[in-house]
RODO-2510 file (C-alpha; in nm, 4 decimals, decimal comma):
residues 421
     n   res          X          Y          Z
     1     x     1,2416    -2,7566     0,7575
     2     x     1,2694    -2,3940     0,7727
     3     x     1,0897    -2,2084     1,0461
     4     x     0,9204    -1,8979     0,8057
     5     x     0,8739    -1,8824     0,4190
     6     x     0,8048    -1,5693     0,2887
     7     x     0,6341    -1,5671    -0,0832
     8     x     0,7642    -1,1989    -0,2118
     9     x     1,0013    -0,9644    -0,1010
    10     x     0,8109    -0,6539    -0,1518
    11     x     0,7258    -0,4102     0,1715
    12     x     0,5091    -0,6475     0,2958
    13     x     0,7239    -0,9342     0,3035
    14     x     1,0736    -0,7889     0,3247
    15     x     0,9261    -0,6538     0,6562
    16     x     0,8024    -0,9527     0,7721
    17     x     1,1041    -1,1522     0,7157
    18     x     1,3018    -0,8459     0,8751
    19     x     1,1632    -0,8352     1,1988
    20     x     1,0978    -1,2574     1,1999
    21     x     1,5006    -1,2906     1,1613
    22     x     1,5864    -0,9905     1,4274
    23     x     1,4271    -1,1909     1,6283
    24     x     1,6712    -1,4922     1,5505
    25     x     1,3605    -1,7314     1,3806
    26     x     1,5179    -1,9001     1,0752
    27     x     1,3265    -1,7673     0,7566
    28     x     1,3700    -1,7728     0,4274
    29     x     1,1947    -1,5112     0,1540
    30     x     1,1270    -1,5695    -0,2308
    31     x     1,1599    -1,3090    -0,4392
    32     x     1,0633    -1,4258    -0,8399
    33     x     1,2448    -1,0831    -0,9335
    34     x     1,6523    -0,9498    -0,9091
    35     x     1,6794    -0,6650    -0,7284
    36     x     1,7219    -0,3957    -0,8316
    37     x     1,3736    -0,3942    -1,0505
    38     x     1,1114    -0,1633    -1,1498
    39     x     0,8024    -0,1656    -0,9441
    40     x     0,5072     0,0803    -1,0494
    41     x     0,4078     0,3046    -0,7669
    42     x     0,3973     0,6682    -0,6723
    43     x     0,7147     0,6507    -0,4750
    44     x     0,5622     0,8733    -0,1708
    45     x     0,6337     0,7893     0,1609
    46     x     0,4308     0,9181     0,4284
    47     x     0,5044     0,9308     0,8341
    48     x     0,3601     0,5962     0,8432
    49     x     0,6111     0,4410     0,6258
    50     x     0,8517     0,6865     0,7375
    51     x     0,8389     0,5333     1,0999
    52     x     0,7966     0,1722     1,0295
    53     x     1,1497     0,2256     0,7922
    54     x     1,2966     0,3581     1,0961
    55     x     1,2147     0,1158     1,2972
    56     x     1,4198    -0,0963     1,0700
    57     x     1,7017     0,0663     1,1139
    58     x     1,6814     0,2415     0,7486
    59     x     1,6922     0,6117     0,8726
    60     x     2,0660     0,6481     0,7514
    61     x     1,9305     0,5019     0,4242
    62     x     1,6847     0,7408     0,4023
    63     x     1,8863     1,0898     0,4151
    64     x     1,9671     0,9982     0,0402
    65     x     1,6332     1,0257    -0,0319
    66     x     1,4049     1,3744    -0,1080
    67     x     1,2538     1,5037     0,1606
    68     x     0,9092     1,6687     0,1702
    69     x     0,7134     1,8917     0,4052
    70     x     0,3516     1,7502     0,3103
    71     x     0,0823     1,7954     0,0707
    72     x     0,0050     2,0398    -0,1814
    73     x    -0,3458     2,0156    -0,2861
    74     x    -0,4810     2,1775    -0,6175
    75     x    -0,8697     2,2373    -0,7527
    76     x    -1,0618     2,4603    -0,9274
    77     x    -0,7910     2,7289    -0,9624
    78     x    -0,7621     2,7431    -0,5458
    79     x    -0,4228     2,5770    -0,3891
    80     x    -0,3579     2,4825    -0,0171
    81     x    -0,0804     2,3769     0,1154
    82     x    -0,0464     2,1426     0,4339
    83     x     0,2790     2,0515     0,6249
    84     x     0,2413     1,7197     0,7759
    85     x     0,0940     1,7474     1,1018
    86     x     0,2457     1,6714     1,4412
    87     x     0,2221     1,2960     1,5976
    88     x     0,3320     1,1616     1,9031
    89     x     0,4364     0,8449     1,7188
    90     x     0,5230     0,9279     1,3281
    91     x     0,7766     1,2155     1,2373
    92     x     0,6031     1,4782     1,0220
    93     x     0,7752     1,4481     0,7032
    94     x     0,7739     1,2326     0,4391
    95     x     1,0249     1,1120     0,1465
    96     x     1,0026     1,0246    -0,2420
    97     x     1,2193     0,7099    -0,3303
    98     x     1,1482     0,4955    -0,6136
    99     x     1,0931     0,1622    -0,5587
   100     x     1,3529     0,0247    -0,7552
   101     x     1,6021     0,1674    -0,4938
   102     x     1,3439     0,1557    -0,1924
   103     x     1,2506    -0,2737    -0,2101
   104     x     1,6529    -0,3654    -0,2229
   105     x     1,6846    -0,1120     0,0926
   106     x     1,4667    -0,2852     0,2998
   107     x     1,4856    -0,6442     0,1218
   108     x     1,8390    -0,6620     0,2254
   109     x     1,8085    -0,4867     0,6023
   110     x     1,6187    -0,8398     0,6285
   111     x     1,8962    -1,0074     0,4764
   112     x     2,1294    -0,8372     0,7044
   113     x     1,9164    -0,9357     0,9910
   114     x     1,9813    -1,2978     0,9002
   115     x     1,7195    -1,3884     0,6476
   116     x     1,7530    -1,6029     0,3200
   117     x     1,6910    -1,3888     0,0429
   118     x     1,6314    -1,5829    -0,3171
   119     x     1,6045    -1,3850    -0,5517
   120     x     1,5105    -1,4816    -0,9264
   121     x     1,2824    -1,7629    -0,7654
   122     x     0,9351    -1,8063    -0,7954
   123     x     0,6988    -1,9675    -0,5549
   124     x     0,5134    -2,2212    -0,8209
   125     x     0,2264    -2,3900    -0,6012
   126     x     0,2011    -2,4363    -0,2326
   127     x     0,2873    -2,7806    -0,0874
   128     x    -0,0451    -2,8812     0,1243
   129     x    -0,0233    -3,0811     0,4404
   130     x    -0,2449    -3,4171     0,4571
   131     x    -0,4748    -3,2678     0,7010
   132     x    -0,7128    -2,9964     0,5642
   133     x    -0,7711    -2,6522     0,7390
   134     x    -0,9671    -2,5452     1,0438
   135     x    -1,2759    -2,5160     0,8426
   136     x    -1,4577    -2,2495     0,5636
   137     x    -1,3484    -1,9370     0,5962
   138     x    -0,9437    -2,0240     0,6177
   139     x    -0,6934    -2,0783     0,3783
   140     x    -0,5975    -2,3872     0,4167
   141     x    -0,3049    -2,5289     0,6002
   142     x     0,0530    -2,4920     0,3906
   143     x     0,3816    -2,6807     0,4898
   144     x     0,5928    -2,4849     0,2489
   145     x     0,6254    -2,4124    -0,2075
   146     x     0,7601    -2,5725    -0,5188
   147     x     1,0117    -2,3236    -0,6116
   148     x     1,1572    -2,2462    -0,9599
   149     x     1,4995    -2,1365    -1,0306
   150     x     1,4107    -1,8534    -1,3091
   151     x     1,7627    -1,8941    -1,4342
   152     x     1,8413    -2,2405    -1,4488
   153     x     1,4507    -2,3862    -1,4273
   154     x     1,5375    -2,5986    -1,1936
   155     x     1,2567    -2,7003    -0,9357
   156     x     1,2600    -2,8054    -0,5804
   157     x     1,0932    -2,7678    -0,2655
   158     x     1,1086    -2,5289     0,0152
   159     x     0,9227    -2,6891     0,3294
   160     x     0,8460    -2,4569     0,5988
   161     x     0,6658    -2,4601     0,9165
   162     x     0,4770    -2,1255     0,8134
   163     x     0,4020    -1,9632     0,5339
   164     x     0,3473    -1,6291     0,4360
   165     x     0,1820    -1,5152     0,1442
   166     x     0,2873    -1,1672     0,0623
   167     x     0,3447    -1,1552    -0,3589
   168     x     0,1548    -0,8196    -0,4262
   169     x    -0,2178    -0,7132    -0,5565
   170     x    -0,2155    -0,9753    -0,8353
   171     x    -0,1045    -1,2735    -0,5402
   172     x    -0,0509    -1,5680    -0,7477
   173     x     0,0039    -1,7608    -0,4588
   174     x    -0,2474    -1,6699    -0,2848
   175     x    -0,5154    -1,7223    -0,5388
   176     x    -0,3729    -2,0655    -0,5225
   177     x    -0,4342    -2,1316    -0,1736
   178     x    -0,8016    -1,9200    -0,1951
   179     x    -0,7841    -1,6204    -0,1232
   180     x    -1,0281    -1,3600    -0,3367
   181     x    -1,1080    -1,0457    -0,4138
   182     x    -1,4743    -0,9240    -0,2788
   183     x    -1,5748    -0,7701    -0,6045
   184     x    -1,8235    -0,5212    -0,4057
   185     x    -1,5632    -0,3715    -0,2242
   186     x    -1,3461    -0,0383    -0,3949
   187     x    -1,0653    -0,1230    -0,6324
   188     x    -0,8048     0,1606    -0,7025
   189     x    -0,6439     0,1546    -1,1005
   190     x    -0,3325     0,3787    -1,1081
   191     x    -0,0880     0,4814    -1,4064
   192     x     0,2384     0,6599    -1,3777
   193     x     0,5755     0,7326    -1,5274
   194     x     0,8889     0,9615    -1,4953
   195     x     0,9420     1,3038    -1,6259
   196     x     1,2198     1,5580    -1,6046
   197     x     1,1370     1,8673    -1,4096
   198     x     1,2777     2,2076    -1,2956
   199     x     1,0746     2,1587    -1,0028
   200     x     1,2467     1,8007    -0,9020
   201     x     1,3434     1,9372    -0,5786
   202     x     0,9852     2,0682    -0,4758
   203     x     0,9269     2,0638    -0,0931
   204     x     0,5350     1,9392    -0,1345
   205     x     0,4373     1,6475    -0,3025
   206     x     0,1282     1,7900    -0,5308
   207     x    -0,2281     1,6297    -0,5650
   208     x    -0,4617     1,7284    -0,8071
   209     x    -0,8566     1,6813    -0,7193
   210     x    -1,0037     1,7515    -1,0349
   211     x    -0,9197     1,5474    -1,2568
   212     x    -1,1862     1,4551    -1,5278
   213     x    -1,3181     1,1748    -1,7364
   214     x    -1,4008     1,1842    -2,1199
   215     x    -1,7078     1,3893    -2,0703
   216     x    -1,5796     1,6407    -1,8790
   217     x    -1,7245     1,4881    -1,5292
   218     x    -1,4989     1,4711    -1,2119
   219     x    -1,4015     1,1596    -1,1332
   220     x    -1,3430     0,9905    -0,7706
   221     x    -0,9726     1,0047    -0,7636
   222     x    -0,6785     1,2570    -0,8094
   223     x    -0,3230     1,3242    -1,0234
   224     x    -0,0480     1,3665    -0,8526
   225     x     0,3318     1,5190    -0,9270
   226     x     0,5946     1,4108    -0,6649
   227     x     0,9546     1,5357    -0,6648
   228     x     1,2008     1,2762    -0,6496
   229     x     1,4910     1,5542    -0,6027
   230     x     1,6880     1,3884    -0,8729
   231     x     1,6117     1,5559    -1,1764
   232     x     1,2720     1,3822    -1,2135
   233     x     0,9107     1,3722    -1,0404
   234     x     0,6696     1,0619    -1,0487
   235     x     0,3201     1,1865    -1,2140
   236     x     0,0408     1,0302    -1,2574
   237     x    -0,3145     0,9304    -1,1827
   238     x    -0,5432     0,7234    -0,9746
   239     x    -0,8972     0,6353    -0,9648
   240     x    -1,1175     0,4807    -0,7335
   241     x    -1,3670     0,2226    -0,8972
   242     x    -1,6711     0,0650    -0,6919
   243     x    -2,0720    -0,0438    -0,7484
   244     x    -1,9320    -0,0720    -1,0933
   245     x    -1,9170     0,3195    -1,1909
   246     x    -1,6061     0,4174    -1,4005
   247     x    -1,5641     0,0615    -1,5423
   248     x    -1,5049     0,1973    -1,8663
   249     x    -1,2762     0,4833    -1,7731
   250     x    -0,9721     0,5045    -1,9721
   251     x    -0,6813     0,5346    -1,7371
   252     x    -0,4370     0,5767    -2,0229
   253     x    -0,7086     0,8930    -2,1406
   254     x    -0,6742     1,0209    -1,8262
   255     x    -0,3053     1,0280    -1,7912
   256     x    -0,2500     1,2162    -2,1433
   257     x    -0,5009     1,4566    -2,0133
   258     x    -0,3269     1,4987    -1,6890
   259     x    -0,0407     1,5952    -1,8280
   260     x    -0,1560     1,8146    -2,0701
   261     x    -0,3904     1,9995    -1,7945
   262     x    -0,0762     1,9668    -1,5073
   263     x     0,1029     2,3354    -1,3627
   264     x     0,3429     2,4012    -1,6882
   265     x     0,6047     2,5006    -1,4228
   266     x     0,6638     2,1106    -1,3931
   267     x     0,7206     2,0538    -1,7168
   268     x     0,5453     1,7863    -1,8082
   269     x     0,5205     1,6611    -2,1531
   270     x     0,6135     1,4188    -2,4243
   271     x     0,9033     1,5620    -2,4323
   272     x     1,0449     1,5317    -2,0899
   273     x     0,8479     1,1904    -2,0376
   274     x     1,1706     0,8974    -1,9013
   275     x     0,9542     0,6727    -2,0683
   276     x     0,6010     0,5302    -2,1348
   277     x     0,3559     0,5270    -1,8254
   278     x     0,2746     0,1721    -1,6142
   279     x    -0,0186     0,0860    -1,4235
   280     x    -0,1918    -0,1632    -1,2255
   281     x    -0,5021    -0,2475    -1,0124
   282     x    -0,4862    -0,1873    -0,5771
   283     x    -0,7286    -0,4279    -0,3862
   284     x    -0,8585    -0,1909    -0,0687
   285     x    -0,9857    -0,2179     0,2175
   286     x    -0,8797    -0,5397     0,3756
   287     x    -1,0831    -0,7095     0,0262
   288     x    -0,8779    -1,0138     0,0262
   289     x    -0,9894    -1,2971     0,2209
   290     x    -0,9058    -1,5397     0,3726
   291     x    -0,5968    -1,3822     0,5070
   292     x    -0,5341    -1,6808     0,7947
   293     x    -0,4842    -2,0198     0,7848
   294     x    -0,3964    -2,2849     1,0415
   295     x    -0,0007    -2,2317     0,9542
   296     x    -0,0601    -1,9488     0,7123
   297     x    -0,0584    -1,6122     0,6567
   298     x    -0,1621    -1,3347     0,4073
   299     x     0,0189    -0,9595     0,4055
   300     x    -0,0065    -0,6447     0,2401
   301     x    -0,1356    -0,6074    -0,1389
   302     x    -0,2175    -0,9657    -0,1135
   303     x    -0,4677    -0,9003     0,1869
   304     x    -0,5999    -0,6128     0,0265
   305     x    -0,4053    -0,3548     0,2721
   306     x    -0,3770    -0,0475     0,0613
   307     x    -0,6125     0,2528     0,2489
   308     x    -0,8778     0,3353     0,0203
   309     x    -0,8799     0,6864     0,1412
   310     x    -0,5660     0,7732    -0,0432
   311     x    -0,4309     0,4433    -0,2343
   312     x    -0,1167     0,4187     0,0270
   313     x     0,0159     0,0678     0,0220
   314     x     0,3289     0,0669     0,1356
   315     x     0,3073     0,1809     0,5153
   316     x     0,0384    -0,0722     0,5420
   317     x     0,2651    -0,3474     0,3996
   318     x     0,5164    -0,2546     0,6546
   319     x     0,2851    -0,2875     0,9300
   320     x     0,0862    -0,5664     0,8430
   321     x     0,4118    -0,7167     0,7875
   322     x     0,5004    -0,6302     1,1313
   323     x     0,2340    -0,7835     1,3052
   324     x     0,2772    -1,0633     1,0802
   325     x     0,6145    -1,1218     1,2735
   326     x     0,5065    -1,1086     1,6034
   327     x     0,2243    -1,3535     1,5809
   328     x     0,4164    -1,6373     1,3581
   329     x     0,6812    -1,5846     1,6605
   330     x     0,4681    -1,6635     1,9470
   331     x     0,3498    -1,9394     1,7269
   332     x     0,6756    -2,0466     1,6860
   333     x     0,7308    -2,0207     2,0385
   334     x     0,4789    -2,2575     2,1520
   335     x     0,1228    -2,1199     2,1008
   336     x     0,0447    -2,2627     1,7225
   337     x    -0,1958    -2,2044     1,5126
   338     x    -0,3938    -2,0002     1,7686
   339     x    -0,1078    -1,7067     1,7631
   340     x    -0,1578    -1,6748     1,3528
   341     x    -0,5644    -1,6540     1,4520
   342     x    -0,4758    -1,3682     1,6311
   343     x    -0,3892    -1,2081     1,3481
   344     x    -0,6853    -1,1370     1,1905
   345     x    -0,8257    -0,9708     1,5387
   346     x    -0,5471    -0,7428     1,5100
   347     x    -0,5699    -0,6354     1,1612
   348     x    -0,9494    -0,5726     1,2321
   349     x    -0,8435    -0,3938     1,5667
   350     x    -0,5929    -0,1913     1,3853
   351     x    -0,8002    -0,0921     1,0393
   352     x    -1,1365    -0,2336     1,0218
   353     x    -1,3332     0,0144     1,1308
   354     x    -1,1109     0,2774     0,9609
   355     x    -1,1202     0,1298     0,6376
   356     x    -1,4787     0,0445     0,6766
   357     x    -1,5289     0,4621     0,6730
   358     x    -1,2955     0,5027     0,4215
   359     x    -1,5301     0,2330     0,1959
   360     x    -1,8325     0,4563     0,2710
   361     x    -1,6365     0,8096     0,1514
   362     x    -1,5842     0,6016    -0,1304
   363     x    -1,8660     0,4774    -0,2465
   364     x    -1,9976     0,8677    -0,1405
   365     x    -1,7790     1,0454    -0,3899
   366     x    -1,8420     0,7878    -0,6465
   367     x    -2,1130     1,0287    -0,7777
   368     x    -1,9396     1,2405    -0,9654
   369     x    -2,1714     1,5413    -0,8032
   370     x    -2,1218     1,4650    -0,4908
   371     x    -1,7505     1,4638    -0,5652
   372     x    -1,7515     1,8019    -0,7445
   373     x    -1,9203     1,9617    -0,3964
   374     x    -1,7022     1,8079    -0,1941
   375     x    -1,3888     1,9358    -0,3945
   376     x    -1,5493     2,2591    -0,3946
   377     x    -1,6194     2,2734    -0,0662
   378     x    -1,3076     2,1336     0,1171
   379     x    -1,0489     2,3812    -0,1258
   380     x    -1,2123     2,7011     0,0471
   381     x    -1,0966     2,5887     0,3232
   382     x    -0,7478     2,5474     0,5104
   383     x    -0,9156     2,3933     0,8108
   384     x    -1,1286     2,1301     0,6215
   385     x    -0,8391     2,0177     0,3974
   386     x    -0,6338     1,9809     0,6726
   387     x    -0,8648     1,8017     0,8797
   388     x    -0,8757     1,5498     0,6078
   389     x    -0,5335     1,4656     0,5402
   390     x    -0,4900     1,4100     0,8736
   391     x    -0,8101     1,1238     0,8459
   392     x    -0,7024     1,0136     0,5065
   393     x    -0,3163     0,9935     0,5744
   394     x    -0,4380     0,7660     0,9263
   395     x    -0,2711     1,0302     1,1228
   396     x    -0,5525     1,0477     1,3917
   397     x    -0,4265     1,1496     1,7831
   398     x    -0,5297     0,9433     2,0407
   399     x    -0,4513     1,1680     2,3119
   400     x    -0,6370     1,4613     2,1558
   401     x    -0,9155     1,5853     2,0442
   402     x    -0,9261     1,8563     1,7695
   403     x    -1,0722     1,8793     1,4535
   404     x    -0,9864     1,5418     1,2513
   405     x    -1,0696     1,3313     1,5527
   406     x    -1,3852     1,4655     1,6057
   407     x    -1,5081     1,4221     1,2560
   408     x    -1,3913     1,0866     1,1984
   409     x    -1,5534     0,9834     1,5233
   410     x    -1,8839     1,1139     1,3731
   411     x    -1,7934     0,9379     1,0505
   412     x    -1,6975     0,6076     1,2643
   413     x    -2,0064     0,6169     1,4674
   414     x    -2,2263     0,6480     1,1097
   415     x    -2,0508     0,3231     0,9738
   416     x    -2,1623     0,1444     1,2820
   417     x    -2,4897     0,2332     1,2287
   418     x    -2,5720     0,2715     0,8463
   419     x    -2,5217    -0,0545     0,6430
   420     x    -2,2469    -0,0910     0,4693
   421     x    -1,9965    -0,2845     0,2769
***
């Protein structure tokens, strides 16, 4: 009987297990992949992800990486750009890593910490315990997984006291245990891929805020082109989906226009491309529930983490992963099942109300009208741009009050009062 198994070895659950086993609790993490392997994603790191990576021990890792000042933002024929801006608890740069290298980094720092790491195994089904749950509302309660050997095919069971669910947006797992999608709440679709570029080295990642559907409208979401310093950049596009508008949007459409309508100085083009363009869906918003059962947990992508604001995942699988670890070890140390309750107070403590604003902006820019205004708007100006990369990065200052924090209280104080999701 293993103290802690972890289902997936992505951010979310290579930090869990990370911080459970620095800690000295026995854990072991599934992985149905070998590392190192492809993982679609735009490769940014922000100061969020920066810091929780540090905190790991992973800042030596790191200086291999490209380094970037901020964000260069581009609309309309206007560019701004904006330097990351100063925090009393995240540095104020960022980095571009692929994930191929970036998942082994951290999914053996936990292994170095004193984790199990299996890789090439996949969590089948969850193993139940006789006794159901603490009611509607909870996953129910999970003693450990039939796992498969995706070499040999051989089965067998991995019994744990906890269990933490932590296998990505699609969660497998966790649909098998019960946890859904709310299908009102804002779903991000992304496609990207790899190109060779003279500008490989750039010291801004670059966003584009114009991008535009097959009729010519402006969609809710953005292109982007980030450096990866090593003779490529990662481009590609994003768009935010809710109240059903853009169903029928073409990601694949949009990517072959993105690159046709991208800064020629990057280079961009069938030519250049590494290969053919991947994709996926991002549940936002904290849209996966249940995330808490009686001796079970759900993290990152598979809760729904990634901030809808900006389609970051990965900082929010660290940290979510994080707190993971600190309430399955006070349950471990004695206080049970009410320890993993606490969980879901402190994800709501931490992001609910944040990503409860971030659902309103974007169901607001969802109108294709009221996006083009906004665009138009926010580009004339350095102040309002950088006011909102300092909301939509989460890089809010408690122990100040400029610009950002004052609109995003105003924002905050609307979502408490107008209904919403």
């Amino acid at each position: 009987m293993r103290d802690v198994l972890v289902v997936g070895a992505g951010p979310a659950g290579a930090a869990c297990a990370y911080w459970l086993a620095d800690a000295g609790w026995d854990v072991v993490v599934v992985e149905k992949k070998q590392f190192p392997r492809e993982k679609t994603c735009g490769d940014g790191l922000t100061p969020r992800s920066v810091r929780q990576l540090t905190d790991m021990g992973l800042a030596g890792a790191l200086a291999g990486a490209h380094r970037y000042r901020g964000l260069r933002s581009c609309a309309y024929g206007m560019t701004i750009e904006m330097p990351w801006p100063r925090h009393p608890s995240f540095p104020d740069v960022g980095y571009v890593i692929t994930r191929h290298d970036l998942d082994q980094l951290v999914a053996e720092r936990a292994a170095k910490a004193g984790a199990e790491l299996l890789q090439g195994t996949e969590a089948a089904e969850p193993l139940l315990a006789d006794e159901p749950g603490d009611g509607p509302g909870q996953l129910p309660a999970c003693t450990g997984a039939l796992v498969v050997d995706r070499g040999t095919r051989r089965t067998r069971k991995i019994e744990a006291r906890y269990v933490v669910v932590a296998d990505g947006a699609n969660s497998r797992f966790g649909r098998a245990l019960g946890t859904r999608r709310d299908r009102d709440y804002p779903l991000g679709m992304a496609l990207r891929g790899y190109f060779r570029s003279p500008r490989h080295d750039d010291e801004f990642i670059e966003s584009h805020l114009d991008i535009r559907d097959a009729s010519g409208s402006v969609v809710p979401g953005y292109g982007w082109v980030f450096p990866l310093g090593d003779g490529r950049v990662n481009a590609g596009v994003g768009l935010l989906s809710t109240d059903g508008r853009h169903k029928g949007v073409n990601t694949s459409h949009l990517m072959n226009a993105f690159v046709d309508f991208a800064p020629k100085s990057w280079g961009l083009s069938l030519a250049s491309s590494c290969g053919p363009p991947t994709g996926g869906k991002l549940p936002m918003g904290l849209s996966v529930a249940p995330r808490v059962g009686p001796t079970t947990l759900a993290i990152g992508d598979a809760s729904g983490a990634i901030n809808p604001f900006n389609g970051e995942g990965i900082a929010y699988g660290y940290e979510t992963g994080r707190l993971a670890a600190a309430c399955l070890g006070r349950a471990l140390s004695g206080q049970g099942s009410a320890a993993l309750g606490d969980y879901e107070r402190q994800v709501q403590d931490a992001y609910g109300l944040y990503y409860q604003v971030a659902r309103d902006f974007v169901r607001m820019i969802s109108h294709p009208k009221v996006m083009e205004v906004c665009v138009r708007t926010g580009m004339h100006s350095e102040g309002i741009m950088g006011t909102l990369l300092k909301i939509m990065g989460n890089l809010l200052r408690p122990d100040e009050r400029g610009a950002a924090e004052i609109a995003y209280r105003a924002l905050a104080t609307a979502a408490t009062v107008v209904p919403s999701w």
